[in-house]
Steps between C-alpha positions, in 0.01 A plus 500: 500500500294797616160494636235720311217476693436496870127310344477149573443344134280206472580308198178608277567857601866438362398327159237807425740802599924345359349162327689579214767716625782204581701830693309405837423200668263416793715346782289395835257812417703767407616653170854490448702638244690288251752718321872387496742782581836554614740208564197272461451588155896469373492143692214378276640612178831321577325210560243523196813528295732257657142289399486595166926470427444136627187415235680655248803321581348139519260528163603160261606779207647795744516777216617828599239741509437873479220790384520423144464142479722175574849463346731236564840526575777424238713226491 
């Protein structure tokens, strides 16, 4: 996280200026920026994925899945 703003932020100030910017949150009056990077960012893909694998895995009808469509496997 990197601090933007030297500024202390009240929250109303905050919701006017980044209300709908989800990049920057207000934490104990200052702005701080909210973009993964680096290592950060590799650790929460793996873990979205490992996430997603396990769904996928556990549906009642697990059909194998791609960018076309859904195929199942032959017997």
């Amino acid at each position: 996280m990197i601090c933007t703003s030297s500024k202390q932020l009240n929250f109303a100030e905050f919701i006017t200026q980044y209300g709908d910017n989800t990049s920057y949150e207000l934490i104990d009056g200052e702005l701080r920026d909210m973009q993964p990077n680096g290592v950060y960012e590799a650790v929460a893909g793996s873990i979205a994925g490992r996430i997603y694998s396990a769904f996928q895995m556990n549906e009642p009808h697990h059909h194998h899945q791609n960018l076309v469509g859904t195929f199942r496997c032959a017997t």
